[in-house]
mmCIF file of the N, C-alpha and C atoms, coordinates in Angstrom:
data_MODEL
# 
_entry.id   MODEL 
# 
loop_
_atom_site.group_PDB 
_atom_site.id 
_atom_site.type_symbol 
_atom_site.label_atom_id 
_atom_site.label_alt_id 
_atom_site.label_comp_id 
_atom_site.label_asym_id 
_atom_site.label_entity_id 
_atom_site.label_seq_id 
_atom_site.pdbx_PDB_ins_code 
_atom_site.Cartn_x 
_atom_site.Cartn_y 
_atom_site.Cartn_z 
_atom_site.occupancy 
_atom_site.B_iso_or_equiv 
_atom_site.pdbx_formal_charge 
_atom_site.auth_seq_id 
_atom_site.auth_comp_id 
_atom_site.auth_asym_id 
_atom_site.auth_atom_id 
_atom_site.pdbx_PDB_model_num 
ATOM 1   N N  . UNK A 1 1  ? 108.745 -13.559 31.679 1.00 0.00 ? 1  UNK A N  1 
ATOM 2   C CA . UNK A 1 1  ? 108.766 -13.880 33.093 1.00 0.00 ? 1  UNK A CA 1 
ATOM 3   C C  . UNK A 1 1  ? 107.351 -13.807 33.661 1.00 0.00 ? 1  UNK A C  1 
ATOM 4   N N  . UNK A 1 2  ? 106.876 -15.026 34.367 1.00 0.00 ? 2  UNK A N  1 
ATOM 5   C CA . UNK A 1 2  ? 105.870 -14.781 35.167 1.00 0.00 ? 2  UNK A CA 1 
ATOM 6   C C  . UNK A 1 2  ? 105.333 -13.669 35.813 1.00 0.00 ? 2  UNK A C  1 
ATOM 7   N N  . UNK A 1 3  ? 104.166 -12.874 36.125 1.00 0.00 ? 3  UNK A N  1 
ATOM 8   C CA . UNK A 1 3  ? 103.885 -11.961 37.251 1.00 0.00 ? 3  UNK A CA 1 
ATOM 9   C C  . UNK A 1 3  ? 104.026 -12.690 38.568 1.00 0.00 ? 3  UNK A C  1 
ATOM 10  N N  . UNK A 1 4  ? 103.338 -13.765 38.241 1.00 0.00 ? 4  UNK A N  1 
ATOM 11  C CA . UNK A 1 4  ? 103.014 -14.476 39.876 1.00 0.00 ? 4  UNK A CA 1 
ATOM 12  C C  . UNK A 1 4  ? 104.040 -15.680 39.772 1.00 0.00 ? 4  UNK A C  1 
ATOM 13  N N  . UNK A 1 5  ? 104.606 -15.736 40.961 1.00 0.00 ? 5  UNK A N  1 
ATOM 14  C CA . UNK A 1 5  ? 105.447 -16.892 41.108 1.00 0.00 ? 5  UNK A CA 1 
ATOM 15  C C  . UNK A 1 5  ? 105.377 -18.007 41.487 1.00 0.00 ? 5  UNK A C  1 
ATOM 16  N N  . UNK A 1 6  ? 105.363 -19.447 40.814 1.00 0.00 ? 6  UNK A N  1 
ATOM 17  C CA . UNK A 1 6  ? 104.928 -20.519 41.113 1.00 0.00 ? 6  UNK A CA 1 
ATOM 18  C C  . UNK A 1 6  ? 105.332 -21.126 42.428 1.00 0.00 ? 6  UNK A C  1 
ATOM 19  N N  . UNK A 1 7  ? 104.747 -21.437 43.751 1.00 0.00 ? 7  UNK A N  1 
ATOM 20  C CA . UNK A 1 7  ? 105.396 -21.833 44.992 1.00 0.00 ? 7  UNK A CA 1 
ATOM 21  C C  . UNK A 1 7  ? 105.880 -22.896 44.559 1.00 0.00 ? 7  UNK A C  1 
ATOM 22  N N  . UNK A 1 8  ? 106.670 -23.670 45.559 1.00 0.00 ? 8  UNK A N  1 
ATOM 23  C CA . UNK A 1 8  ? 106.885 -24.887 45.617 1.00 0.00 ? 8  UNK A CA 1 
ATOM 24  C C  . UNK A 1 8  ? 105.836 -25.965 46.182 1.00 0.00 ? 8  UNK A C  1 
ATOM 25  N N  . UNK A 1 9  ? 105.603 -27.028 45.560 1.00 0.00 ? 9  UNK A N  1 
ATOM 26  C CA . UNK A 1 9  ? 104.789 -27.901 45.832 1.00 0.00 ? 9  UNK A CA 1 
ATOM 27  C C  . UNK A 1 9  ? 104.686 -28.006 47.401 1.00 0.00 ? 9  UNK A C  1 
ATOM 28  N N  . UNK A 1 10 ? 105.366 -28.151 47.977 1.00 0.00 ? 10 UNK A N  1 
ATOM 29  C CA . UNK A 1 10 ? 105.618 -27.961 49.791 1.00 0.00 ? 10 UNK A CA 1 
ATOM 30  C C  . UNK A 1 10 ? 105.101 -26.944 50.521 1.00 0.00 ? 10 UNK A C  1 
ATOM 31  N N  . UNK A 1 11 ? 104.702 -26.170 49.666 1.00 0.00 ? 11 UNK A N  1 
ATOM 32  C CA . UNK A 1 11 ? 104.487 -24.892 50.327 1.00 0.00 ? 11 UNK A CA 1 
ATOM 33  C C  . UNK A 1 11 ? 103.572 -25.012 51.857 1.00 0.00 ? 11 UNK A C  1 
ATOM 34  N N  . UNK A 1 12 ? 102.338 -25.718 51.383 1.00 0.00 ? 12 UNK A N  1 
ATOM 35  C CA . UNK A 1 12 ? 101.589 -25.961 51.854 1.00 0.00 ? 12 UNK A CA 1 
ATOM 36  C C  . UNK A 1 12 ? 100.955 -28.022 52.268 1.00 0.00 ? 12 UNK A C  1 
ATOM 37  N N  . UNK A 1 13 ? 101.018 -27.414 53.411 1.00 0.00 ? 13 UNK A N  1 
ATOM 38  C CA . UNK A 1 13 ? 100.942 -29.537 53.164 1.00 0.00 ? 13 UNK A CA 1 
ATOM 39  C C  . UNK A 1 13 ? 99.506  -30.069 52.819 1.00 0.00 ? 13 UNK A C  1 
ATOM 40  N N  . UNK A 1 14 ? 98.515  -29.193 53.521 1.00 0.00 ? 14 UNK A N  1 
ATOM 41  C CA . UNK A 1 14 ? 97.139  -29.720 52.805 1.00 0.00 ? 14 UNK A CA 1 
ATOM 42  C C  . UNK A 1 14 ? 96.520  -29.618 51.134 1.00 0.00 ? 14 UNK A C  1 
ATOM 43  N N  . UNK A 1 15 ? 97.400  -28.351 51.018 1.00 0.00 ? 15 UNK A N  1 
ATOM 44  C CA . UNK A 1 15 ? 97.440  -28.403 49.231 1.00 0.00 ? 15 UNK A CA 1 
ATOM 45  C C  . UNK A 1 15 ? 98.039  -29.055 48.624 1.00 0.00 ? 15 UNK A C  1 
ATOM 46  N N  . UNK A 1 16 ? 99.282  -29.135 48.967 1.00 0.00 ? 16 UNK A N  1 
ATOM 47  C CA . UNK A 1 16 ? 100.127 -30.007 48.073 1.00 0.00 ? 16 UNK A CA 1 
ATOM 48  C C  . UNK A 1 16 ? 99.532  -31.006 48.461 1.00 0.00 ? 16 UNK A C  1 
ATOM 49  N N  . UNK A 1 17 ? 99.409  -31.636 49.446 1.00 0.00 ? 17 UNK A N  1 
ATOM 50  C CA . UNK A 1 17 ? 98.235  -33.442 48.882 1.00 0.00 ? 17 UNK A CA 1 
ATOM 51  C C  . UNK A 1 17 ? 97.420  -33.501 48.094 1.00 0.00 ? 17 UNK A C  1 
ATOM 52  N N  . UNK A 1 18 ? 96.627  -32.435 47.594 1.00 0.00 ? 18 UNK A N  1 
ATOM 53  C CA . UNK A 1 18 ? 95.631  -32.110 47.296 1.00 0.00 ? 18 UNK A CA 1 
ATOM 54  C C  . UNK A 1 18 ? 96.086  -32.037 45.271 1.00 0.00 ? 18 UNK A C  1 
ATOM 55  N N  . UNK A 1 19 ? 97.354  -31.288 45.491 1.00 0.00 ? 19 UNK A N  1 
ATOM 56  C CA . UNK A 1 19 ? 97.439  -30.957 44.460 1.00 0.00 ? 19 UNK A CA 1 
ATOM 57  C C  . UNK A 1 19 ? 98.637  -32.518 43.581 1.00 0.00 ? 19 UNK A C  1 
ATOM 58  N N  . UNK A 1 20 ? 98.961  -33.214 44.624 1.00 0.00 ? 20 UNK A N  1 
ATOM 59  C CA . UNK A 1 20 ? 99.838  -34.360 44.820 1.00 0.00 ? 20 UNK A CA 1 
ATOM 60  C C  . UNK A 1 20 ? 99.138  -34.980 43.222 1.00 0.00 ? 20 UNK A C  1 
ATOM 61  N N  . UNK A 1 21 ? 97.853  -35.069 43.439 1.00 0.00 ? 21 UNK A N  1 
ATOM 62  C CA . UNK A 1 21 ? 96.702  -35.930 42.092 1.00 0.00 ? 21 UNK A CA 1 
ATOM 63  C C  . UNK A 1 21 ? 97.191  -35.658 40.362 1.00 0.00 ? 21 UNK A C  1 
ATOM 64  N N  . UNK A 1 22 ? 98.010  -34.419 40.636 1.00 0.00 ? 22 UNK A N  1 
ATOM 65  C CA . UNK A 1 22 ? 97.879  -34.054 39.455 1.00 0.00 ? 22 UNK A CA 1 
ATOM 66  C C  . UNK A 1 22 ? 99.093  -34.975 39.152 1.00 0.00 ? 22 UNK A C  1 
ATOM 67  N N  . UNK A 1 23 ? 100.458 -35.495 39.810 1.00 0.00 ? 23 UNK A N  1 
ATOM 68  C CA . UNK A 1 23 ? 101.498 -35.930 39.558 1.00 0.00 ? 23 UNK A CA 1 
ATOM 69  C C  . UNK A 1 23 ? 100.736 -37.462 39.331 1.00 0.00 ? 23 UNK A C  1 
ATOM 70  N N  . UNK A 1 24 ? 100.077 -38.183 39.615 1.00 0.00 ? 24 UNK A N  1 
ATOM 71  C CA . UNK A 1 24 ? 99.636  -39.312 39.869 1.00 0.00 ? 24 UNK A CA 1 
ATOM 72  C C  . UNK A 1 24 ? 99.351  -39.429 38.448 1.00 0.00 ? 24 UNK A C  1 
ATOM 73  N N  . UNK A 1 25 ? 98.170  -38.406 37.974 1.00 0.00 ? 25 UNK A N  1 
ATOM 74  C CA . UNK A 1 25 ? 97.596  -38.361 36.744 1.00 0.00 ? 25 UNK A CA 1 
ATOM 75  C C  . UNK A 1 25 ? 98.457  -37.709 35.133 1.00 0.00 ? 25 UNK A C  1 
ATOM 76  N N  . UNK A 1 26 ? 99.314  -36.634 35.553 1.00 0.00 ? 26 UNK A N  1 
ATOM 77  C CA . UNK A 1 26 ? 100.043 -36.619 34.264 1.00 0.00 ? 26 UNK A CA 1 
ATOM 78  C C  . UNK A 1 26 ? 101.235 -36.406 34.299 1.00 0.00 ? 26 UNK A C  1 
ATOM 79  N N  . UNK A 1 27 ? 101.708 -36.932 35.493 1.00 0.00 ? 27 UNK A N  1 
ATOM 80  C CA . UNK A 1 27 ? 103.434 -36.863 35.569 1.00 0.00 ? 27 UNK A CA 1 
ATOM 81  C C  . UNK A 1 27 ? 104.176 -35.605 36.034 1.00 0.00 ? 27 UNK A C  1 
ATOM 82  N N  . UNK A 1 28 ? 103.487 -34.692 36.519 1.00 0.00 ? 28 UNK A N  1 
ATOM 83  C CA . UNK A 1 28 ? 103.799 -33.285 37.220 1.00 0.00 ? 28 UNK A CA 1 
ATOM 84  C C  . UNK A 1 28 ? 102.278 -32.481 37.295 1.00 0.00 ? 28 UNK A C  1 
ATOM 85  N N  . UNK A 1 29 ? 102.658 -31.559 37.929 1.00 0.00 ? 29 UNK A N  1 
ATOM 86  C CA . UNK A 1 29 ? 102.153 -30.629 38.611 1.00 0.00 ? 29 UNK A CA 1 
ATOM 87  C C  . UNK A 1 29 ? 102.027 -29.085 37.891 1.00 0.00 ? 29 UNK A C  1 
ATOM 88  N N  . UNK A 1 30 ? 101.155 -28.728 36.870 1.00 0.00 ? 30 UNK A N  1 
ATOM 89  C CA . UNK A 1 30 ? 100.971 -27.751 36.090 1.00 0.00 ? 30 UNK A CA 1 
ATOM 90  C C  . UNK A 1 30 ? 101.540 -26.243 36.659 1.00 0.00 ? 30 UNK A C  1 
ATOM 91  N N  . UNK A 1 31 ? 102.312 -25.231 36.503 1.00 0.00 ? 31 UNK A N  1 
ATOM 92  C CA . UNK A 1 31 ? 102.638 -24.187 36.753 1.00 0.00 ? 31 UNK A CA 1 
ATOM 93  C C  . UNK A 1 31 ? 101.203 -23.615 37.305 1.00 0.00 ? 31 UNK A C  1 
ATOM 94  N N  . UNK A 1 32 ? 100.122 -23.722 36.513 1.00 0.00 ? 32 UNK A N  1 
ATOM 95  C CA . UNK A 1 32 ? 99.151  -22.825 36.769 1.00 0.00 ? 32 UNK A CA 1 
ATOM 96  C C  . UNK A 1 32 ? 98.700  -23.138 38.559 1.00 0.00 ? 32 UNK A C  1 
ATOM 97  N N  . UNK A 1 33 ? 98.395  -24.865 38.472 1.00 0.00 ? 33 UNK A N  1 
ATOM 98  C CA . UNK A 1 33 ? 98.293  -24.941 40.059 1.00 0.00 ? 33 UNK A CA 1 
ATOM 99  C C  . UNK A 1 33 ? 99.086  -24.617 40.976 1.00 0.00 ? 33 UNK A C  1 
ATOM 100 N N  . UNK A 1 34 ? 100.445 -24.617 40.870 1.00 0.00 ? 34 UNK A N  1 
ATOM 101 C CA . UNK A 1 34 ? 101.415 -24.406 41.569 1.00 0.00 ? 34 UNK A CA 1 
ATOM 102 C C  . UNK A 1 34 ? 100.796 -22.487 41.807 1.00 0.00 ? 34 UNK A C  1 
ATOM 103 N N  . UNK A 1 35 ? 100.849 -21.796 41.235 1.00 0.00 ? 35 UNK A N  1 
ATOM 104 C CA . UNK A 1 35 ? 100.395 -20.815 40.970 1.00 0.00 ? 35 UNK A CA 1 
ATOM 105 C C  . UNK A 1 35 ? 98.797  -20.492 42.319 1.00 0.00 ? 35 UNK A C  1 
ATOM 106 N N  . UNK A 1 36 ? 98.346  -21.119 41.996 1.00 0.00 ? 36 UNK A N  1 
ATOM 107 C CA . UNK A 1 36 ? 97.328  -21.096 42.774 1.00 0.00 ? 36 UNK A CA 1 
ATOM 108 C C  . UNK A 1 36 ? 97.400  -20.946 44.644 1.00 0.00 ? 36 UNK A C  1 
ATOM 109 N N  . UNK A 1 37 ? 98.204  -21.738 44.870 1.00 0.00 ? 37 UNK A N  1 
ATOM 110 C CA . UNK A 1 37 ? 98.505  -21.979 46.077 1.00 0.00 ? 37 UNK A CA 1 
ATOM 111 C C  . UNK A 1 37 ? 98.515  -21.213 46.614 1.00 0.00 ? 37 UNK A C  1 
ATOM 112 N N  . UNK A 1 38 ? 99.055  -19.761 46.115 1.00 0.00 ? 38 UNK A N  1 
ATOM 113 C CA . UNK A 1 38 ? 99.218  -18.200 46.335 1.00 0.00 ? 38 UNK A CA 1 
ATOM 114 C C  . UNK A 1 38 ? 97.468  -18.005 47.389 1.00 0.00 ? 38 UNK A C  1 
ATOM 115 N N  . UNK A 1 39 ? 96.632  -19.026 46.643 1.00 0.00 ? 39 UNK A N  1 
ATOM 116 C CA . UNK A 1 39 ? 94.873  -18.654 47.810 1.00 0.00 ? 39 UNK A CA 1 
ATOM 117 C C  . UNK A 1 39 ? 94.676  -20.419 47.700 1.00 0.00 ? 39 UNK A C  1 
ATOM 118 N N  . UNK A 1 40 ? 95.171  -20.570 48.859 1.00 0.00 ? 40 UNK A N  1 
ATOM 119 C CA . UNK A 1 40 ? 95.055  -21.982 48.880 1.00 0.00 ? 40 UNK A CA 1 
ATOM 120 C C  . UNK A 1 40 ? 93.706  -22.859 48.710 1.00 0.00 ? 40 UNK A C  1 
ATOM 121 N N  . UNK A 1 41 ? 92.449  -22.043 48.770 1.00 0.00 ? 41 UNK A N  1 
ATOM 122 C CA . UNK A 1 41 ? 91.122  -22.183 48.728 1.00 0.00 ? 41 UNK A CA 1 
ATOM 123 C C  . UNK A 1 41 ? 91.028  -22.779 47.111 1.00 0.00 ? 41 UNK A C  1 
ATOM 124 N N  . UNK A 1 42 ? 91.394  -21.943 46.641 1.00 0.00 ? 42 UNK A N  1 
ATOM 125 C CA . UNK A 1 42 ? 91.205  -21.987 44.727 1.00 0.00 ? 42 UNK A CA 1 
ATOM 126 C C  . UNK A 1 42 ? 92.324  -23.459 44.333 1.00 0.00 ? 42 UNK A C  1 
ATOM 127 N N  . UNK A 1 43 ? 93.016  -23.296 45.003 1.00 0.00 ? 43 UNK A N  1 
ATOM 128 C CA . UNK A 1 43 ? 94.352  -24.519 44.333 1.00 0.00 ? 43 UNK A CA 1 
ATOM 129 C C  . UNK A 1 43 ? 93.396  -26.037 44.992 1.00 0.00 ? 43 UNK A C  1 
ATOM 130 N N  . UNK A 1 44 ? 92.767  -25.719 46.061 1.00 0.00 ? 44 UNK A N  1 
ATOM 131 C CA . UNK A 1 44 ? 92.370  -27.041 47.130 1.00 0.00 ? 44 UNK A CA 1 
ATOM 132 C C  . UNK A 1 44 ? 91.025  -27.527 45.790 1.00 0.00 ? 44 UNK A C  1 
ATOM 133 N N  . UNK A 1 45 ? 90.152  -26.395 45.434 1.00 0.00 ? 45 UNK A N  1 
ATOM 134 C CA . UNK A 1 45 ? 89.087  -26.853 44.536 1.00 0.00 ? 45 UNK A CA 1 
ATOM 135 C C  . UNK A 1 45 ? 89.464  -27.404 43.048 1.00 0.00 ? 45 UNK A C  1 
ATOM 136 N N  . UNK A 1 46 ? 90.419  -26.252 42.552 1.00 0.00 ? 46 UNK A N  1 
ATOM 137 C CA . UNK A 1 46 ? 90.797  -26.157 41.226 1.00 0.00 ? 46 UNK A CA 1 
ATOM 138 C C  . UNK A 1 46 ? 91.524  -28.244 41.103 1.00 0.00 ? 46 UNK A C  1 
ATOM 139 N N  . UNK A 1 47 ? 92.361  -28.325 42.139 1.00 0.00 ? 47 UNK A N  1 
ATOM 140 C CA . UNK A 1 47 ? 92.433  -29.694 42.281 1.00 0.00 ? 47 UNK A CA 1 
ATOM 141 C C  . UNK A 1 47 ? 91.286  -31.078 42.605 1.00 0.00 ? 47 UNK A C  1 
ATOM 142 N N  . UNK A 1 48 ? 90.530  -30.807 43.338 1.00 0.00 ? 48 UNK A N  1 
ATOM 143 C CA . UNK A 1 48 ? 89.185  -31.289 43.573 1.00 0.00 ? 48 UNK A CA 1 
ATOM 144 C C  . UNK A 1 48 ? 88.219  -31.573 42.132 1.00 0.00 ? 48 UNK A C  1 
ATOM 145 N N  . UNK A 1 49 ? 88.108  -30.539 41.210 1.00 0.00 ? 49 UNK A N  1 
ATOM 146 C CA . UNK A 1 49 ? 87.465  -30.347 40.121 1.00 0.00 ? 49 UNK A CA 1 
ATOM 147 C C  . UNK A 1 49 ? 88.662  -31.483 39.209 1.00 0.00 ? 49 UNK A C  1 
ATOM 148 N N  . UNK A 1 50 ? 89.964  -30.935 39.170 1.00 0.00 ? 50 UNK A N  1 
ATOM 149 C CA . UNK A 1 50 ? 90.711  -31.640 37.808 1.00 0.00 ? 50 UNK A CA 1 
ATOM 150 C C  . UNK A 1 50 ? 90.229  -33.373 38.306 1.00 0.00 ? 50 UNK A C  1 
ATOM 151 N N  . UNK A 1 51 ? 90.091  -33.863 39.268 1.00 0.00 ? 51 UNK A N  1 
ATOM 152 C CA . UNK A 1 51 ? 90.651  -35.177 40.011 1.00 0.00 ? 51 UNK A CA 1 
ATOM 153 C C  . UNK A 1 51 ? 88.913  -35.723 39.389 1.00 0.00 ? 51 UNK A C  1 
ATOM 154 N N  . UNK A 1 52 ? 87.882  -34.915 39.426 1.00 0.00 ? 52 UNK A N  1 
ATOM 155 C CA . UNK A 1 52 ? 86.604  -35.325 39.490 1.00 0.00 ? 52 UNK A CA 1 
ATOM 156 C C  . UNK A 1 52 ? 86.726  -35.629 37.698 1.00 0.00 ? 52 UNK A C  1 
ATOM 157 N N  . UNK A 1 53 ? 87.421  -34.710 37.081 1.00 0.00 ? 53 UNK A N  1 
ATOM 158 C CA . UNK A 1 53 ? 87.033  -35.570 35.711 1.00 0.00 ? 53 UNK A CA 1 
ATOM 159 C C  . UNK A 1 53 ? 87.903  -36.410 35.115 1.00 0.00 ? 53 UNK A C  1 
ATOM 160 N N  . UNK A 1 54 ? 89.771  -35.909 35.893 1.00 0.00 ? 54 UNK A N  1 
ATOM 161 C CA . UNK A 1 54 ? 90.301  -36.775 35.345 1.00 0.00 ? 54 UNK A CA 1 
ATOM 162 C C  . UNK A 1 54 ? 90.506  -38.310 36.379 1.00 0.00 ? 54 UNK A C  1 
ATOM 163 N N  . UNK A 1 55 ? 90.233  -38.312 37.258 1.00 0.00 ? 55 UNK A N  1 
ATOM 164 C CA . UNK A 1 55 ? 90.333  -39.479 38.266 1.00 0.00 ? 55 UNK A CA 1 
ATOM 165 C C  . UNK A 1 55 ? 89.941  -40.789 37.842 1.00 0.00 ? 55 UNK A C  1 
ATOM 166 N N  . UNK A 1 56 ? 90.015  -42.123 38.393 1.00 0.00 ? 56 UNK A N  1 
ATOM 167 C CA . UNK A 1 56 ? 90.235  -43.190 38.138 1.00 0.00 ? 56 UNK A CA 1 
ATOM 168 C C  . UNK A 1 56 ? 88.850  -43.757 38.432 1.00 0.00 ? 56 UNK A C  1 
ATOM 169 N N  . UNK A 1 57 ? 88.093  -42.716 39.264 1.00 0.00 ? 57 UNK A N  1 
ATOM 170 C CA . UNK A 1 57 ? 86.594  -43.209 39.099 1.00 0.00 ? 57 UNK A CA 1 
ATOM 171 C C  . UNK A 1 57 ? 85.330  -43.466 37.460 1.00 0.00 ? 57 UNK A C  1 
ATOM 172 N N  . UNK A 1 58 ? 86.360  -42.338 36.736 1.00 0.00 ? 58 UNK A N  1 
ATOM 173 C CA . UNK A 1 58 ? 85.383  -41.896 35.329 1.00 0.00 ? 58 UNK A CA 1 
ATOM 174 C C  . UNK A 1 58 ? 85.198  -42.644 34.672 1.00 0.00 ? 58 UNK A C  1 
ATOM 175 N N  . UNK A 1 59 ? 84.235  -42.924 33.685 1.00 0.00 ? 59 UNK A N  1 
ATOM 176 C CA . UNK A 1 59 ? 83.425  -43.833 33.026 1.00 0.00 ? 59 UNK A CA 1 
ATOM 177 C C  . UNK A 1 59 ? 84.160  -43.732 31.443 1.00 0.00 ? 59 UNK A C  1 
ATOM 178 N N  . UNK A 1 60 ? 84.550  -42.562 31.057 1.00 0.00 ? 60 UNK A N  1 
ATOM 179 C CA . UNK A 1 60 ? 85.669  -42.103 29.985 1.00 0.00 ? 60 UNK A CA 1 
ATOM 180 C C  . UNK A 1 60 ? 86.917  -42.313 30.050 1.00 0.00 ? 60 UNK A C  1 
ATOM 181 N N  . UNK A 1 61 ? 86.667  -43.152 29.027 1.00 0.00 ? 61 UNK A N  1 
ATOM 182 C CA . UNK A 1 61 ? 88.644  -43.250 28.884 1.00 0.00 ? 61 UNK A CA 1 
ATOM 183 C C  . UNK A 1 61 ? 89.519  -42.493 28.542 1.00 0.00 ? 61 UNK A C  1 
ATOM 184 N N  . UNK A 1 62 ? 90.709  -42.323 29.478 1.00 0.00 ? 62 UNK A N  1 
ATOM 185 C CA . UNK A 1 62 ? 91.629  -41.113 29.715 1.00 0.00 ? 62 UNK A CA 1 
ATOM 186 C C  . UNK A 1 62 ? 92.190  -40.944 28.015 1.00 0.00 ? 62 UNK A C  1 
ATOM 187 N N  . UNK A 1 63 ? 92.560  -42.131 27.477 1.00 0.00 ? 63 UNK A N  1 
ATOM 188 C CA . UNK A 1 63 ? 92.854  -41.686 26.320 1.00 0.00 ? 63 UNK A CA 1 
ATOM 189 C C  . UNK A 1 63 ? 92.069  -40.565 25.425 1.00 0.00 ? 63 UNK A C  1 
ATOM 190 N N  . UNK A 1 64 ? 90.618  -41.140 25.363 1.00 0.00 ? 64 UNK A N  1 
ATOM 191 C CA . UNK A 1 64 ? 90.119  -39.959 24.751 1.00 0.00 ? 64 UNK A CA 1 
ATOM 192 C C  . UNK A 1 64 ? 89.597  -39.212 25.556 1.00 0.00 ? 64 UNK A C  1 
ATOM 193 N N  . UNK A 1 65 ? 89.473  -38.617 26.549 1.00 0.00 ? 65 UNK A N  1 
ATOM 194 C CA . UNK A 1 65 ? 89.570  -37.436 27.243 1.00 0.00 ? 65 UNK A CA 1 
ATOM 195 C C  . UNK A 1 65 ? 90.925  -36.526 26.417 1.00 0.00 ? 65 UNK A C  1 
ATOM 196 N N  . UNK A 1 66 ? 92.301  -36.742 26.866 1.00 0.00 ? 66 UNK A N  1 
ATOM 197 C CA . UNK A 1 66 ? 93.192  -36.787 25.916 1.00 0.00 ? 66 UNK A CA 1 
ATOM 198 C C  . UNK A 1 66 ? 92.994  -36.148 24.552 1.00 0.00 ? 66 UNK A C  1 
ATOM 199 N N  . UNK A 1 67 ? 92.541  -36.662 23.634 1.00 0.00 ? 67 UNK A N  1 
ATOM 200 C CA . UNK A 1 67 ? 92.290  -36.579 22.701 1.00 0.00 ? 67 UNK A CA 1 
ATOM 201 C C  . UNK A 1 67 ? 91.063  -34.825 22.402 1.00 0.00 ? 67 UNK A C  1 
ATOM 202 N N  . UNK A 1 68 ? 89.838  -35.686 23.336 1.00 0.00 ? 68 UNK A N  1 
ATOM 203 C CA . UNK A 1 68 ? 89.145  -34.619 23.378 1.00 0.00 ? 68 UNK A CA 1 
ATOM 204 C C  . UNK A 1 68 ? 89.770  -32.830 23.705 1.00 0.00 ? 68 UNK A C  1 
ATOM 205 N N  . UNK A 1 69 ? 90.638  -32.909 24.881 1.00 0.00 ? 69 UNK A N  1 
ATOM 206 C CA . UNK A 1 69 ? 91.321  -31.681 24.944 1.00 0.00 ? 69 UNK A CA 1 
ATOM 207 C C  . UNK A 1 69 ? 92.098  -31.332 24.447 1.00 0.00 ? 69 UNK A C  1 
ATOM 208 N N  . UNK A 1 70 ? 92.769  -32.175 23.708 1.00 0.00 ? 70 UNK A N  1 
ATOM 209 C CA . UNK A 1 70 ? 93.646  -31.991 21.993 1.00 0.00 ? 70 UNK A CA 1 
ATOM 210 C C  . UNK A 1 70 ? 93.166  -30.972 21.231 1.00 0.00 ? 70 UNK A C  1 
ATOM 211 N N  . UNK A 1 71 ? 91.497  -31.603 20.606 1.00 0.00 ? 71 UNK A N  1 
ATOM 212 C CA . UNK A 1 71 ? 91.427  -31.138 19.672 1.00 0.00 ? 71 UNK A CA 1 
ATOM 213 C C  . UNK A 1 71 ? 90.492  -29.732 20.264 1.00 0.00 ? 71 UNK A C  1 
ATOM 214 N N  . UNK A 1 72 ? 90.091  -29.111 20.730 1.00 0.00 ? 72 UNK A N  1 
ATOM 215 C CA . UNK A 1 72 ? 89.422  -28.103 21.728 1.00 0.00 ? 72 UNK A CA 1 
ATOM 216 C C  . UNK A 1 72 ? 90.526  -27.223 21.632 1.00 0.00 ? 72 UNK A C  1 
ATOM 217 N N  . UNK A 1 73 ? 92.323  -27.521 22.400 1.00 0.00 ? 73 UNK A N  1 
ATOM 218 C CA . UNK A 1 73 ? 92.722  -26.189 22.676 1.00 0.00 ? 73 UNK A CA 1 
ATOM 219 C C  . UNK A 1 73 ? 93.231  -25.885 20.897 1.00 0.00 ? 73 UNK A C  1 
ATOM 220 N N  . UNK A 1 74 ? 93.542  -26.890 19.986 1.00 0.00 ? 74 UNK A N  1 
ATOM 221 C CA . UNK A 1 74 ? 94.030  -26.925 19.250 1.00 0.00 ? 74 UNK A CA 1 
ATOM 222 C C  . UNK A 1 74 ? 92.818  -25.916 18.306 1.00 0.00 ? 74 UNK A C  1 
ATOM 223 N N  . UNK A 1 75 ? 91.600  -26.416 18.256 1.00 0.00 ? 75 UNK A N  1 
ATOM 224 C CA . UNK A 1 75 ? 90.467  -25.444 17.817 1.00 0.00 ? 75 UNK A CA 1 
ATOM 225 C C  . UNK A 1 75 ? 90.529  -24.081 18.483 1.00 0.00 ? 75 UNK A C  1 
ATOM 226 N N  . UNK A 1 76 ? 90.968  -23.335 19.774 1.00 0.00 ? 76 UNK A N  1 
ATOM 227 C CA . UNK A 1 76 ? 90.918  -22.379 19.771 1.00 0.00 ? 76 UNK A CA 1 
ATOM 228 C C  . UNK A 1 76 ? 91.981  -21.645 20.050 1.00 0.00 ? 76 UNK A C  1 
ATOM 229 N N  . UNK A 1 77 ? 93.256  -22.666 19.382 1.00 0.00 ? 77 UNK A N  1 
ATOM 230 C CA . UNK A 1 77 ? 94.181  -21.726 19.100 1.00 0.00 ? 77 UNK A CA 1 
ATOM 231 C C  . UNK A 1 77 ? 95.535  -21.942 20.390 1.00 0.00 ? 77 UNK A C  1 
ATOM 232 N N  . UNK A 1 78 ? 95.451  -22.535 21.145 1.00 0.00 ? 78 UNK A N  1 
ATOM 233 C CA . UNK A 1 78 ? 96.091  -22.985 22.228 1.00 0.00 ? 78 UNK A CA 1 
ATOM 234 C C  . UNK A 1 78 ? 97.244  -24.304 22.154 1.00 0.00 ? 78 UNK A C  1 
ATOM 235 N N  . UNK A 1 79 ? 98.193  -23.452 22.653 1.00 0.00 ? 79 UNK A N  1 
ATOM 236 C CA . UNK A 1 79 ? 99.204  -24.670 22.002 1.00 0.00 ? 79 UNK A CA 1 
ATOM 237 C C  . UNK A 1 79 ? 99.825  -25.267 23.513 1.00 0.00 ? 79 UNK A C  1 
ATOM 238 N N  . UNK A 1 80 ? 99.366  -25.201 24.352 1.00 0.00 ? 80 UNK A N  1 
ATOM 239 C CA . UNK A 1 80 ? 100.002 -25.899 25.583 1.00 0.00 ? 80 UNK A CA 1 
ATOM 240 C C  . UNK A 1 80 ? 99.618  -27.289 26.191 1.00 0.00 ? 80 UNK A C  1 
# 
C-alpha cells in the first residue's frame, strides 16, 4: 500500500491541466504525478519538465526516446 495517496486528477484545476499532457502523451497520468499534487508547485514543474522533453516540439523521435528509457531503467534494474 502506498504511504502517500494518489489525488484525483481533479483535485486541482490548474494542475490537472498541467498534468492533463501526460494523458495526451502516454495514455494516462503516472501515479507518481498524481502523487505530487499533494505540493502543487512540484506536480505544476515536474509536468512542465516531462512536456519539455517529451512534447511535440522535440527534435527526437518519441520512438527512440522510448527506447532510450527502456534500456536505462532496464540497465539499472527498474522494471516499471
Amino acid at each position: 500500500m502506498a504511504r502517500i495517496s494518489p489525488l484525483p486528477l481533479t483535485d486541482d484545476p490548474e494542475v490537472g491541466a498541467a498534468l492533463s499532457n501526460f494523458k495526451k502523451s502516454l495514455g494516462f497520468v503516472p501515479n507518481a504525478a498524481l502523487i505530487m499534487q499533494h505540493k502543487p508547485a512540484i506536480a505544476k514543474g515536474f509536468a512542465m519538465l516531462s512536456w519539455a522533453m517529451w512534447g511535440p516540439d522535440s527534435e527526437v523521435d518519441v520512438g527512440f526516446k522510448r527506447l532510450i528509457s527502456h534500456v536505462s531503467s532496464s540497465v539499472h534494474g527498474c522494471r516499471y
